[in-house]
N, CA, C and O atoms as a GROMACS GRO file, in nm:
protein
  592
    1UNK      N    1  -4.133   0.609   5.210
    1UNK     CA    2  -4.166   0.622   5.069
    1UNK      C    3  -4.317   0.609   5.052
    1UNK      O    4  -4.394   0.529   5.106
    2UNK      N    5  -4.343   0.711   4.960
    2UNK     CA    6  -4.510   0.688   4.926
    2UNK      C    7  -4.559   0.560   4.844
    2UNK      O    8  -4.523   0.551   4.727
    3UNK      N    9  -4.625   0.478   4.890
    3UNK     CA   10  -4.700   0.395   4.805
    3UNK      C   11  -4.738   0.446   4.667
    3UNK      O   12  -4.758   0.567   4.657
    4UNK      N   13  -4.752   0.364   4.553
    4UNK     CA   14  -4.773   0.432   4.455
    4UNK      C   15  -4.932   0.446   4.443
    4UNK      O   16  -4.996   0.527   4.376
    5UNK      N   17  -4.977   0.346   4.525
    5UNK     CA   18  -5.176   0.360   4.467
    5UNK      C   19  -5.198   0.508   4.580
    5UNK      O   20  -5.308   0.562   4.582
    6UNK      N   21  -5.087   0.560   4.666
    6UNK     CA   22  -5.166   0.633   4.700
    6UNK      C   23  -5.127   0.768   4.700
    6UNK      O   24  -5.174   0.865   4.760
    7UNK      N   25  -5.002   0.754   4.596
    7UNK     CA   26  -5.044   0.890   4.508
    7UNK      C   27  -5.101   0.911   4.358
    7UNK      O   28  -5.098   1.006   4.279
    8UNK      N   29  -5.163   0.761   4.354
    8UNK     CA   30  -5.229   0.778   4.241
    8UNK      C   31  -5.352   0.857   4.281
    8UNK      O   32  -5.380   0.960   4.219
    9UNK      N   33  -5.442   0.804   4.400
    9UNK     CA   34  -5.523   0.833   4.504
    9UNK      C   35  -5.530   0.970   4.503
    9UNK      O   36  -5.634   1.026   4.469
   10UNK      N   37  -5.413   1.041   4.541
   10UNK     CA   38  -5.419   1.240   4.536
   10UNK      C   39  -5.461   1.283   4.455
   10UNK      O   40  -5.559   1.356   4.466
   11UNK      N   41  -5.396   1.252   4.320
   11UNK     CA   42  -5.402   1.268   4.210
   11UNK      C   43  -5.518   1.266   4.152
   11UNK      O   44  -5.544   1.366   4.085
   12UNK      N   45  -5.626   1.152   4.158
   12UNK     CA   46  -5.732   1.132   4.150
   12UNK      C   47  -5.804   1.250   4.195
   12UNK      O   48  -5.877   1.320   4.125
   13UNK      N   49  -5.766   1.272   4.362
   13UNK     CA   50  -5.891   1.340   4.446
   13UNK      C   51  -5.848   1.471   4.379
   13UNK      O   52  -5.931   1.550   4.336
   14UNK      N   53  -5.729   1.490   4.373
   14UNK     CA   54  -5.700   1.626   4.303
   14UNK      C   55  -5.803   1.687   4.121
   14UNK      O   56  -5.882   1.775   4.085
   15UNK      N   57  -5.753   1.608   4.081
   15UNK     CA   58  -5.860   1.613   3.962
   15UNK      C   59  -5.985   1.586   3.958
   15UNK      O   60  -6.066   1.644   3.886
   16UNK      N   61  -6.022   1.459   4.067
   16UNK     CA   62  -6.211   1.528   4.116
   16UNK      C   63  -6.250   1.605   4.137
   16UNK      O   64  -6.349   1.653   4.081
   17UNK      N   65  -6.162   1.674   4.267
   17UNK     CA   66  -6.190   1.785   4.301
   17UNK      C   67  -6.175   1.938   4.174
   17UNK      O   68  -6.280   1.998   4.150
   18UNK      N   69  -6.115   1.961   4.142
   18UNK     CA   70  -6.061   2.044   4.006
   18UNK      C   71  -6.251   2.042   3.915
   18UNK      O   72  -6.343   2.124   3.910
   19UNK      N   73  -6.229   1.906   3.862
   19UNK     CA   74  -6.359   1.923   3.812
   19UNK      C   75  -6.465   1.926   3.827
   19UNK      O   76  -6.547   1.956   3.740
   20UNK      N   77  -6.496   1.889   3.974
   20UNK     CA   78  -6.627   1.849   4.045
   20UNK      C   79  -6.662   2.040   4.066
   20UNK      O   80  -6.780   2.074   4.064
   21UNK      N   81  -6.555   2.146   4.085
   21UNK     CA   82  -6.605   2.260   4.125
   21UNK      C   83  -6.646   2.352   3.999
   21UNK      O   84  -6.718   2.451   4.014
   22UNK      N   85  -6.584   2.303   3.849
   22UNK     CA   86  -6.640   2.316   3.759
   22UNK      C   87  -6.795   2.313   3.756
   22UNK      O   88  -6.881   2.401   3.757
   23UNK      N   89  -6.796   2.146   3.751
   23UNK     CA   90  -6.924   2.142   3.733
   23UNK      C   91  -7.037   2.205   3.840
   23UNK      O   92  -7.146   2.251   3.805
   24UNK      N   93  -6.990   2.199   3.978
   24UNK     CA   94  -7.105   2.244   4.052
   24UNK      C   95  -7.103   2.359   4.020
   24UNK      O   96  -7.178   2.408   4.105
   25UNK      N   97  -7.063   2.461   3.940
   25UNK     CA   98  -7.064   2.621   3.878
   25UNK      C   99  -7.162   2.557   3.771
   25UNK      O  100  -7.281   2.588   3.778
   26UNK      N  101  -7.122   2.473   3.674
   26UNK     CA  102  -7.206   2.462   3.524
   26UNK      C  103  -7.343   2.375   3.617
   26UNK      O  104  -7.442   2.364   3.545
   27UNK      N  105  -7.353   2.342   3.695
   27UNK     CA  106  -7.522   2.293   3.695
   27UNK      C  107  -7.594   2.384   3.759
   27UNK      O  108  -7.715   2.364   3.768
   28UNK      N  109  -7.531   2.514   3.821
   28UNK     CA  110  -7.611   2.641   3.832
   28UNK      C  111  -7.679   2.672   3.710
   28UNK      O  112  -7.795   2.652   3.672
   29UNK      N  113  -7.558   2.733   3.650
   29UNK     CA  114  -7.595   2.799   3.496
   29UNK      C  115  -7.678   2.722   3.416
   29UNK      O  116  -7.750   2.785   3.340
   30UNK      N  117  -7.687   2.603   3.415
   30UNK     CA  118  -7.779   2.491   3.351
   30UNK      C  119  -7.868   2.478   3.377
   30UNK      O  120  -7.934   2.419   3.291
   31UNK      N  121  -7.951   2.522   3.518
   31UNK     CA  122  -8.066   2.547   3.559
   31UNK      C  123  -8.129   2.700   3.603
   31UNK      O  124  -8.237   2.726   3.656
   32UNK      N  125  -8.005   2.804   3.556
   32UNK     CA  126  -8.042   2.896   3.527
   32UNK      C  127  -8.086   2.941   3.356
   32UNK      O  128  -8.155   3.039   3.330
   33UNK      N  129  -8.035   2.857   3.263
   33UNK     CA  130  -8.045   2.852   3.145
   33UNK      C  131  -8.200   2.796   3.117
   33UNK      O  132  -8.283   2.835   3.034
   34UNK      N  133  -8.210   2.678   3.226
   34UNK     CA  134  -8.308   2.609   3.180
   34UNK      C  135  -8.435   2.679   3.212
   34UNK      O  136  -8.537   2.648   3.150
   35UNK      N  137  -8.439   2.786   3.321
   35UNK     CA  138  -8.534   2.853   3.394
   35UNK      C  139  -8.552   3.000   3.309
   35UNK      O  140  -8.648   3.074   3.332
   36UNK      N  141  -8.470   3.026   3.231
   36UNK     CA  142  -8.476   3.166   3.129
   36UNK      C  143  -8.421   3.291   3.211
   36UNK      O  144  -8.444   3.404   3.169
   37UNK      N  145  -8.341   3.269   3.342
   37UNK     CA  146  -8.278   3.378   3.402
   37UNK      C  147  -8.126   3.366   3.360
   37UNK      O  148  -8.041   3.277   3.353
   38UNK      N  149  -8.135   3.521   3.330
   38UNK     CA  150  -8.012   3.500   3.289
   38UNK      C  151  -7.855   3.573   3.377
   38UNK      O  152  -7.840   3.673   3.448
   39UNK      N  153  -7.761   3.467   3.330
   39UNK     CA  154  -7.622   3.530   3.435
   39UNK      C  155  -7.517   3.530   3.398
   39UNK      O  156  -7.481   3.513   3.282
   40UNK      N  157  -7.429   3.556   3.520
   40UNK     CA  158  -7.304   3.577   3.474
   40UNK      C  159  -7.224   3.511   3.523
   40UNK      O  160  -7.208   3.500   3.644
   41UNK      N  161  -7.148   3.445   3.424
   41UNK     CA  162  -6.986   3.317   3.466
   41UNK      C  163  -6.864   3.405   3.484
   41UNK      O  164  -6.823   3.489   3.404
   42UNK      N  165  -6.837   3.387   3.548
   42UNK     CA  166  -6.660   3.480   3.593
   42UNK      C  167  -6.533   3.303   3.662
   42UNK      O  168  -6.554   3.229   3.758
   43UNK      N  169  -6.442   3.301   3.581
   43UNK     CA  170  -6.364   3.190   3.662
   43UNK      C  171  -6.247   3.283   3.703
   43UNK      O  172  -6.199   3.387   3.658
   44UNK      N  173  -6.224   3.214   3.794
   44UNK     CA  174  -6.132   3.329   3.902
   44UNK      C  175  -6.135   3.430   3.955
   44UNK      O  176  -6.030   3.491   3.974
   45UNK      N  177  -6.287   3.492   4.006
   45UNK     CA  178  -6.312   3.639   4.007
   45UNK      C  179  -6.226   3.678   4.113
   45UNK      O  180  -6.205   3.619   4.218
   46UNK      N  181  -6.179   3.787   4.071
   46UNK     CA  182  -6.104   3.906   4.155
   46UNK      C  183  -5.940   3.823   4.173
   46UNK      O  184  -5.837   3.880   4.209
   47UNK      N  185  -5.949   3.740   4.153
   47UNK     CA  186  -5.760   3.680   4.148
   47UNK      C  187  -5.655   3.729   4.061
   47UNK      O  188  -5.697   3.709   3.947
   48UNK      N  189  -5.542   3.782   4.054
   48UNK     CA  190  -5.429   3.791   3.983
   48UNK      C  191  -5.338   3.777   4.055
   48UNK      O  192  -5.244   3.850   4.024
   49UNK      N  193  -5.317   3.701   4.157
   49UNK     CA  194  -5.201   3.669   4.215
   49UNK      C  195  -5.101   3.540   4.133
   49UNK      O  196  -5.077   3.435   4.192
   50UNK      N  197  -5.061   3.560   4.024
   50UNK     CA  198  -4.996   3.425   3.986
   50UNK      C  199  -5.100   3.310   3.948
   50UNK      O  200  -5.222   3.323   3.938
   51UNK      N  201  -5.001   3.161   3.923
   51UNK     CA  202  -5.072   3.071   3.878
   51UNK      C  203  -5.097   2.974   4.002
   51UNK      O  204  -5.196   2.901   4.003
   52UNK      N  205  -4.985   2.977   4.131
   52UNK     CA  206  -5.028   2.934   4.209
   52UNK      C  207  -5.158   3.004   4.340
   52UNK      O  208  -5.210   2.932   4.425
   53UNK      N  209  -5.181   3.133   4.328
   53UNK     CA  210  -5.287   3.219   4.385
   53UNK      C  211  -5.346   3.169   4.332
   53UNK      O  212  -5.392   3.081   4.405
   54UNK      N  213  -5.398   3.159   4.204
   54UNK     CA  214  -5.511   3.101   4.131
   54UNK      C  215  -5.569   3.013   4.196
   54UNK      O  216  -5.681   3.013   4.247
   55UNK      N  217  -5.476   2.923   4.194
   55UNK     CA  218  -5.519   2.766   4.207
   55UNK      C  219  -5.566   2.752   4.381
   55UNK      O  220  -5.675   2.720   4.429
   56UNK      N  221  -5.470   2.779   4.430
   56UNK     CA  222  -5.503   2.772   4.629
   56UNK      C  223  -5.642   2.875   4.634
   56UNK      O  224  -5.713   2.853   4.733
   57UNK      N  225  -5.687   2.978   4.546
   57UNK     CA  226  -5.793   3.034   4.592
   57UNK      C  227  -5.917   2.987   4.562
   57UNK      O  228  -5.949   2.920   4.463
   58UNK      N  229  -5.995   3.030   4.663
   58UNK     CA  230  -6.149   2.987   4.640
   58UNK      C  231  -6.257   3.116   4.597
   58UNK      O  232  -6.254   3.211   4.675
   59UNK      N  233  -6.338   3.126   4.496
   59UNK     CA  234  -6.376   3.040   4.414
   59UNK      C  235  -6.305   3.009   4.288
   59UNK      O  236  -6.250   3.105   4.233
   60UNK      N  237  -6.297   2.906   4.237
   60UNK     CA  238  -6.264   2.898   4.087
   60UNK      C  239  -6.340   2.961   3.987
   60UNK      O  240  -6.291   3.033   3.900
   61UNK      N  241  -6.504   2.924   4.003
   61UNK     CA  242  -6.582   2.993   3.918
   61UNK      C  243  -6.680   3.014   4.006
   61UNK      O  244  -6.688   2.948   4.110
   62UNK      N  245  -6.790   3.138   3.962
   62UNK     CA  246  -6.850   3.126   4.009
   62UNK      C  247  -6.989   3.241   3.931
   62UNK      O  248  -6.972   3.354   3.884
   63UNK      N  249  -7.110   3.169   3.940
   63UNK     CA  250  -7.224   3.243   3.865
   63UNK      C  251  -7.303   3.333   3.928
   63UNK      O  252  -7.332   3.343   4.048
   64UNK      N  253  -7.333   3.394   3.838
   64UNK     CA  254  -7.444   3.540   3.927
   64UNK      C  255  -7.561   3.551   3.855
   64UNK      O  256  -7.560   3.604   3.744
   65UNK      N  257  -7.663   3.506   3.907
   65UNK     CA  258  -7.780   3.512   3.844
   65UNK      C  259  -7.863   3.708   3.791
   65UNK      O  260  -7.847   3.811   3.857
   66UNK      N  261  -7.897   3.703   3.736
   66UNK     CA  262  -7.932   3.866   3.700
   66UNK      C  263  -8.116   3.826   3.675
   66UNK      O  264  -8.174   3.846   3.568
   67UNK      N  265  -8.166   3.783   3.770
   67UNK     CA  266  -8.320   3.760   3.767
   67UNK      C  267  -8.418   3.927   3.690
   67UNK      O  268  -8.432   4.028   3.759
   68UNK      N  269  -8.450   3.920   3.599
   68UNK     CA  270  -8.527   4.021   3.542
   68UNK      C  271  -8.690   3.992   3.515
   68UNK      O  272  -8.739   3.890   3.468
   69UNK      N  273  -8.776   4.142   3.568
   69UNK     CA  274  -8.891   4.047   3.565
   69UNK      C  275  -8.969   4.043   3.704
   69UNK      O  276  -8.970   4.092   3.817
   70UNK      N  277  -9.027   3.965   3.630
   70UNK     CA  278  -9.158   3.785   3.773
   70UNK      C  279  -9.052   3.675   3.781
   70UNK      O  280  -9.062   3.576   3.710
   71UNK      N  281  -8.970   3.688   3.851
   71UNK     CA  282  -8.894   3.551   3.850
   71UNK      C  283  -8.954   3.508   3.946
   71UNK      O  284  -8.988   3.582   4.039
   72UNK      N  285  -8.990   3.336   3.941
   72UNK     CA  286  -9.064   3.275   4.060
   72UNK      C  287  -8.945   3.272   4.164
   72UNK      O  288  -8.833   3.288   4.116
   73UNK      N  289  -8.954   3.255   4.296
   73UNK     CA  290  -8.831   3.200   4.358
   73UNK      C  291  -8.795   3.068   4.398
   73UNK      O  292  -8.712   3.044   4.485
   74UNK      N  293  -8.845   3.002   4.347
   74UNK     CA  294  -8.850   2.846   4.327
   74UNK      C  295  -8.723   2.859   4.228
   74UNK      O  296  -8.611   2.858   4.279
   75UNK      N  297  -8.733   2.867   4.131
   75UNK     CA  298  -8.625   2.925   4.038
   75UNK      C  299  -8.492   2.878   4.091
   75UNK      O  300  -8.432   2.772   4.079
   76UNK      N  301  -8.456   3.018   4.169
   76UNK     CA  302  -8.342   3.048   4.214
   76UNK      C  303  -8.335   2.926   4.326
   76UNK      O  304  -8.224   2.873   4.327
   77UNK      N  305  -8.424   2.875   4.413
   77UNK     CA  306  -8.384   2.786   4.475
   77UNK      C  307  -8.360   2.658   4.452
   77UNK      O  308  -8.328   2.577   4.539
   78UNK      N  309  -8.378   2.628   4.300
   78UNK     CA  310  -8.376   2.508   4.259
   78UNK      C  311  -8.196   2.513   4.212
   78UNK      O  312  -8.107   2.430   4.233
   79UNK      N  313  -8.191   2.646   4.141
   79UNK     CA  314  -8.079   2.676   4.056
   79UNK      C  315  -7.922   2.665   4.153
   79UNK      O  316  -7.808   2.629   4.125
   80UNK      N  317  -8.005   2.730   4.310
   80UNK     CA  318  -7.916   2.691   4.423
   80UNK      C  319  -7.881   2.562   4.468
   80UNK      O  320  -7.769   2.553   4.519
   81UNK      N  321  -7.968   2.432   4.460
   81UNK     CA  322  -7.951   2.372   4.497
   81UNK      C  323  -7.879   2.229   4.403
   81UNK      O  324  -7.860   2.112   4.437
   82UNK      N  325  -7.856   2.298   4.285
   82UNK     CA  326  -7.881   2.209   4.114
   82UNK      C  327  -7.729   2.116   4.170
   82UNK      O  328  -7.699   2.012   4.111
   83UNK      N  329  -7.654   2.163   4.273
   83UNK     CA  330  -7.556   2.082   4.265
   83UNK      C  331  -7.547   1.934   4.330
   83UNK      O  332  -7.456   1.852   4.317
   84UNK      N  333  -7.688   1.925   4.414
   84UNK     CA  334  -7.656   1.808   4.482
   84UNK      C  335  -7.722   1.721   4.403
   84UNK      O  336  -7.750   1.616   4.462
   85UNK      N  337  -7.769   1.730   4.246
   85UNK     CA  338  -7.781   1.627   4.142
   85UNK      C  339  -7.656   1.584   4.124
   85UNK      O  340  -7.676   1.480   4.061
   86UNK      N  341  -7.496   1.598   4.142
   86UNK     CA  342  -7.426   1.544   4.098
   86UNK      C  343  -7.391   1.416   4.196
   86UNK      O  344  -7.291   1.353   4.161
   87UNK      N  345  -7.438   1.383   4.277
   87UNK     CA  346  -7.468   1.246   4.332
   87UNK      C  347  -7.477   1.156   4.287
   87UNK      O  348  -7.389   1.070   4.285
   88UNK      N  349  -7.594   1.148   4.235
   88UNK     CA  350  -7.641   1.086   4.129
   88UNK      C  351  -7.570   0.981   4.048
   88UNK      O  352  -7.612   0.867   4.030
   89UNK      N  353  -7.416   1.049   3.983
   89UNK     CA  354  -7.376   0.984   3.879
   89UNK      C  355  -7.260   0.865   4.010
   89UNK      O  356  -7.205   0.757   3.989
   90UNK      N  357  -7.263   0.905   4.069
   90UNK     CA  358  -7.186   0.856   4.220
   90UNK      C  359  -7.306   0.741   4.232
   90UNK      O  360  -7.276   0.643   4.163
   91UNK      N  361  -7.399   0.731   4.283
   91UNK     CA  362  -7.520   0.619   4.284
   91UNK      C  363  -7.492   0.516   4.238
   91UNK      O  364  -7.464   0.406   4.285
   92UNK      N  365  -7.508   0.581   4.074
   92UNK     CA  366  -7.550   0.462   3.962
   92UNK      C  367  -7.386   0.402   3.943
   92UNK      O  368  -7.382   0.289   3.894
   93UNK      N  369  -7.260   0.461   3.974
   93UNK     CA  370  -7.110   0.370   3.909
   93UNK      C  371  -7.068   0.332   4.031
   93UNK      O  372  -6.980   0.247   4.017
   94UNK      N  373  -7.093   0.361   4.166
   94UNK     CA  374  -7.073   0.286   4.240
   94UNK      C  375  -7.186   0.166   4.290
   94UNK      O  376  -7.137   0.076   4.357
   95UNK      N  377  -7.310   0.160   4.267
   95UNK     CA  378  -7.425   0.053   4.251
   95UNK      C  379  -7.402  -0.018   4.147
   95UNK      O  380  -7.459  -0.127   4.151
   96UNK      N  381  -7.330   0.005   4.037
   96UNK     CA  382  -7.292  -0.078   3.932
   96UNK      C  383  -7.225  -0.176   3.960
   96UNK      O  384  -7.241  -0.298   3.948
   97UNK      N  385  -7.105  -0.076   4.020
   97UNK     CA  386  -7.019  -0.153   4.041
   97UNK      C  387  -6.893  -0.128   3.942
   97UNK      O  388  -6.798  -0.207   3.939
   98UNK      N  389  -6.898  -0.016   3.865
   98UNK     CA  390  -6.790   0.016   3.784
   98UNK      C  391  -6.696   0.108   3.848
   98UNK      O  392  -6.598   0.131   3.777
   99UNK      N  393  -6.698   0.178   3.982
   99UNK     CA  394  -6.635   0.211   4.068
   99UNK      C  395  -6.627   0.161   4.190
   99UNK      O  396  -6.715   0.154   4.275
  100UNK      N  397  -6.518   0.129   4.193
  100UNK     CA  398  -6.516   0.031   4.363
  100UNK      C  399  -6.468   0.087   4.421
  100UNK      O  400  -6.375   0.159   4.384
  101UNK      N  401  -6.520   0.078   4.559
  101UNK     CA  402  -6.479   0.193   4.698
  101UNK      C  403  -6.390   0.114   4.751
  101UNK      O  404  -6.357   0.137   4.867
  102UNK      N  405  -6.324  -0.004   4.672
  102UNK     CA  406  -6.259  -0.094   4.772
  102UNK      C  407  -6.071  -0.059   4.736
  102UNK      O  408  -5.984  -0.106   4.809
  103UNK      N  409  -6.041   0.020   4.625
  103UNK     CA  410  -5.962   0.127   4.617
  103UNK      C  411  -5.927   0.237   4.634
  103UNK      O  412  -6.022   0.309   4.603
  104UNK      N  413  -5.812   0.319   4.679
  104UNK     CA  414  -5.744   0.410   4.726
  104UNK      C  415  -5.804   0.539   4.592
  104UNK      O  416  -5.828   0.656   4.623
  105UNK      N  417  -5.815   0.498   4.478
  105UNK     CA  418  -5.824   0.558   4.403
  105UNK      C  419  -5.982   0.626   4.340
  105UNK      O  420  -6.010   0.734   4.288
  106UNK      N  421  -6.085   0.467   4.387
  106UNK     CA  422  -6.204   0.469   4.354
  106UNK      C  423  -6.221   0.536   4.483
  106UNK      O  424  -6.274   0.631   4.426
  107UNK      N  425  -6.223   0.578   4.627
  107UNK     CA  426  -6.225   0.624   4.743
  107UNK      C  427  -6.153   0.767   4.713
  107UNK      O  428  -6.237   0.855   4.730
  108UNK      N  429  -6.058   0.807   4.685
  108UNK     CA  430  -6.031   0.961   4.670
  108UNK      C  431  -6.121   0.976   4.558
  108UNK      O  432  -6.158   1.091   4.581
  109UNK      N  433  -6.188   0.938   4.446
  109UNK     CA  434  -6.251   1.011   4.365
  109UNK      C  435  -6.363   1.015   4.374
  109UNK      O  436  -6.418   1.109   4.318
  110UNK      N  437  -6.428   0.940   4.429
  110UNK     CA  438  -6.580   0.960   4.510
  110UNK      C  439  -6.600   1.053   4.610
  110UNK      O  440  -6.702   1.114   4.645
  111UNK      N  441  -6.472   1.054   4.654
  111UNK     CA  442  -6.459   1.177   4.819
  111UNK      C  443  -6.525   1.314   4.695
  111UNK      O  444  -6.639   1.359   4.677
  112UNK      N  445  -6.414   1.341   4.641
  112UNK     CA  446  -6.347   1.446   4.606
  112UNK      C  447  -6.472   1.484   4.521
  112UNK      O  448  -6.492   1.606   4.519
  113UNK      N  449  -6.549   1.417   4.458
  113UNK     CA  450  -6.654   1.450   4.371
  113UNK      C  451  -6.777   1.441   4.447
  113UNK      O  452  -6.854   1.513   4.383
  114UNK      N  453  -6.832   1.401   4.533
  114UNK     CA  454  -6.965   1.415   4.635
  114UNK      C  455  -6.892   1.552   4.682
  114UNK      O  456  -6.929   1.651   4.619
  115UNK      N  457  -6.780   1.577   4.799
  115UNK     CA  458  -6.763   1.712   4.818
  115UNK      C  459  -6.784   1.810   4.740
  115UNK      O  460  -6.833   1.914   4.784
  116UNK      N  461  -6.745   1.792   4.586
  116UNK     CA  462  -6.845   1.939   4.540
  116UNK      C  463  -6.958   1.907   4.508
  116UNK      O  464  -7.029   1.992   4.454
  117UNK      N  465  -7.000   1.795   4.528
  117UNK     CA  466  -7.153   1.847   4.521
  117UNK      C  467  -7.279   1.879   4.619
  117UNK      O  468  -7.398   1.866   4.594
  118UNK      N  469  -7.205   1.934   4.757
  118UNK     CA  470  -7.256   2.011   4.865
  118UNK      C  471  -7.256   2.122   4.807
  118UNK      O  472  -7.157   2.170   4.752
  119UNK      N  473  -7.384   2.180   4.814
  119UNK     CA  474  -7.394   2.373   4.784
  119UNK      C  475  -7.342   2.389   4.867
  119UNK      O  476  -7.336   2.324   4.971
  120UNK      N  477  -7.275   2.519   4.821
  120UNK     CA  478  -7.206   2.624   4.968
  120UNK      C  479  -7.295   2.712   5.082
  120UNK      O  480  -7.417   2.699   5.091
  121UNK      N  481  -7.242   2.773   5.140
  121UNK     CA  482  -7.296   2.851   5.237
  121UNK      C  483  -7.365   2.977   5.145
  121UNK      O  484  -7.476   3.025   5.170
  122UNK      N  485  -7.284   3.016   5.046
  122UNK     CA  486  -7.359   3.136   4.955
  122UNK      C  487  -7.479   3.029   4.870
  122UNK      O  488  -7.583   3.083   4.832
  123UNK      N  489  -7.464   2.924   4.851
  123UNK     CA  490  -7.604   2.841   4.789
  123UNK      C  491  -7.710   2.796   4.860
  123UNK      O  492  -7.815   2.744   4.821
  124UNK      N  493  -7.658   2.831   5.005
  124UNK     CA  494  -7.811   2.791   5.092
  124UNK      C  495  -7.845   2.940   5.112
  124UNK      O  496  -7.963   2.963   5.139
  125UNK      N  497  -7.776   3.028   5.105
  125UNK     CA  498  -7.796   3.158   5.188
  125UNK      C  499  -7.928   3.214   5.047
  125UNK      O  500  -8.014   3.295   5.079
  126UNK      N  501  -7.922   3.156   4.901
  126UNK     CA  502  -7.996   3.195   4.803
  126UNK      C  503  -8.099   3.108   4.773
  126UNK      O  504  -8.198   3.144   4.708
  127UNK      N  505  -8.082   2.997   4.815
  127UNK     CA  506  -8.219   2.911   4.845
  127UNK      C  507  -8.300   2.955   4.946
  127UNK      O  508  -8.420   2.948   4.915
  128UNK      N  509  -8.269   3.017   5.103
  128UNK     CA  510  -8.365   3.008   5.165
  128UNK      C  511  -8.439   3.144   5.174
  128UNK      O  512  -8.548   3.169   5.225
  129UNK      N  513  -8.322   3.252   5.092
  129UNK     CA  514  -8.357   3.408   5.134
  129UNK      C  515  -8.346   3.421   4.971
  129UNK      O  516  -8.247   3.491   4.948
  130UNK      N  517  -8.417   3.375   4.833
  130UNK     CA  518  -8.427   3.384   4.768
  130UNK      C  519  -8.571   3.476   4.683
  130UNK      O  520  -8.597   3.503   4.566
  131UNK      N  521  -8.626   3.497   4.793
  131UNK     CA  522  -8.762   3.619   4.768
  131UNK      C  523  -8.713   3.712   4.799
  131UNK      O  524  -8.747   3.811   4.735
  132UNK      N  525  -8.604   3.733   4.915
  132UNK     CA  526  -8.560   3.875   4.922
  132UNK      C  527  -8.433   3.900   4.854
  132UNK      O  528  -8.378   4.009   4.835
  133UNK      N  529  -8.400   3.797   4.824
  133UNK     CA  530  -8.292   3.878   4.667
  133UNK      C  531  -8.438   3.936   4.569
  133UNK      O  532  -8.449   4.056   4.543
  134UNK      N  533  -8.511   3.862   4.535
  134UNK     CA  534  -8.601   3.903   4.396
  134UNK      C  535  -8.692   4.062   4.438
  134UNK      O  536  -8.728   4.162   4.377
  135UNK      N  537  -8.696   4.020   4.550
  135UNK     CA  538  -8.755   4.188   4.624
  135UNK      C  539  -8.658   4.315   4.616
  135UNK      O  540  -8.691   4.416   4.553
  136UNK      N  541  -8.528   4.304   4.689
  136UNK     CA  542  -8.453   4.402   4.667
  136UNK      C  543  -8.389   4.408   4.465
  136UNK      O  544  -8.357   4.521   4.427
  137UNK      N  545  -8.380   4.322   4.386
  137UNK     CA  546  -8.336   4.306   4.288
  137UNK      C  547  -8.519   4.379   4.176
  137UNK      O  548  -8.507   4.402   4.056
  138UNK      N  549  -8.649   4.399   4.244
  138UNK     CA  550  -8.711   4.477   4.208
  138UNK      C  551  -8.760   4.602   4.252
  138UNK      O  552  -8.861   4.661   4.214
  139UNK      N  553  -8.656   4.644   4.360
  139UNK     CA  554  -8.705   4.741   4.406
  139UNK      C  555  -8.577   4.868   4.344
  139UNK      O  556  -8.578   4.991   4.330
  140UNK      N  557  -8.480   4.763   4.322
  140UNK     CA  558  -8.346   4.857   4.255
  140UNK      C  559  -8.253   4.886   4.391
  140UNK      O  560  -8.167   4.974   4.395
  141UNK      N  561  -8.280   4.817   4.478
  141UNK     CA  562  -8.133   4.780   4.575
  141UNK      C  563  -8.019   4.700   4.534
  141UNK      O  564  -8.041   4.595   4.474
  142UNK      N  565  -7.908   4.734   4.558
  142UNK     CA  566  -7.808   4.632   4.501
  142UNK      C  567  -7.775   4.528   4.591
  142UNK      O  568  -7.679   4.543   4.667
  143UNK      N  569  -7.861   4.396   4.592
  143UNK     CA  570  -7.828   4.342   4.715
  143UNK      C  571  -7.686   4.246   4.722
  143UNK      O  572  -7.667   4.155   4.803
  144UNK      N  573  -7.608   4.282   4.634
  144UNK     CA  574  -7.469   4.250   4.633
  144UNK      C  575  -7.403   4.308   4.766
  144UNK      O  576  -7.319   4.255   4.838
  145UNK      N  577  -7.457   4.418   4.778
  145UNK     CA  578  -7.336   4.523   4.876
  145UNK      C  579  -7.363   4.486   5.040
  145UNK      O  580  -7.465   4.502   5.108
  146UNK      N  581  -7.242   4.435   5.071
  146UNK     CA  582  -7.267   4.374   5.189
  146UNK      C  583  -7.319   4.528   5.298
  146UNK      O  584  -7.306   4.644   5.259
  147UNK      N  585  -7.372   4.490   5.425
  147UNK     CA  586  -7.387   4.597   5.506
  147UNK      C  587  -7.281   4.573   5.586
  147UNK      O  588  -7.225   4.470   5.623
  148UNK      N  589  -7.259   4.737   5.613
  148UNK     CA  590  -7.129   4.744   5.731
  148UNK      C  591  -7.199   4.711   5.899
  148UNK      O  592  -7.126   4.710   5.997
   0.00000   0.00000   0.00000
């Protein structure tokens, strides 16, 4: 039989996780907002498999910057990286002390919420090669289209 703190514990990491990938989508857009480039939010792109496809697929949401212009590329690499501010709030409630790691519950929801706030592999790939998105994106290449 399952303990009950430790499916409270899933439950937890489950809904960290759920919202933590929210937000690491909204602190893109928040520092794309804040930078004057503007983009595009899609949640669930390209999914219609049902409600459980939905959910098992990756991404939930995800933003597309549309840089127009002199965009610096500092910009985009900041905007890439905007997610590992969500730490932060992890710092200050577990240094408080208003979240204790010394629970099943305070431990799945700290997991589950630092994990999204690792950028992905597509958020380093636009931090470090973020002049040559702004190069092909002014030269009128679509650098969406993968090469064969």
């Amino acid at each position: 039989m399952i303990d009950a703190n430790l499916a409270v514990a899933g439950c937890g990491l489950a809904l960290a996780v759920a919202i933590g990938l929210l937000v690491h989508e909204g602190t893109h857009a928040l520092v794309l907002r804040l930078a004057r480039i503007e983009y595009g939010v899609s949640l669930f792109p390209g999914r219609s498999k049902g409600v459980l496809g939905l959910l098992a697929s990756c991404p939930w949401a995800a933003v597309h910057p549309r840089p127009a212009g002199e965009v610096p590329p500092w910009k985009l690499r900041l905007a890439a990286l905007a997610p590992l501010a969500m730490g932060l709030p992890v710092l200050v409630f577990v240094g408080s002390g208003t979240v204790s790691l010394e629970t099943p519950l305070g431990t799945a929801v700290t997991i589950g919420w630092l994990g999204c706030a690792i950028p992905s592999p597509q958020d380093f790939s636009v931090a470090f090669y973020a002049h040559r998105r702004l190069e092909a994106d002014a030269s009128g290449f679509d650098a969406t289209v993968a090469d064969d």
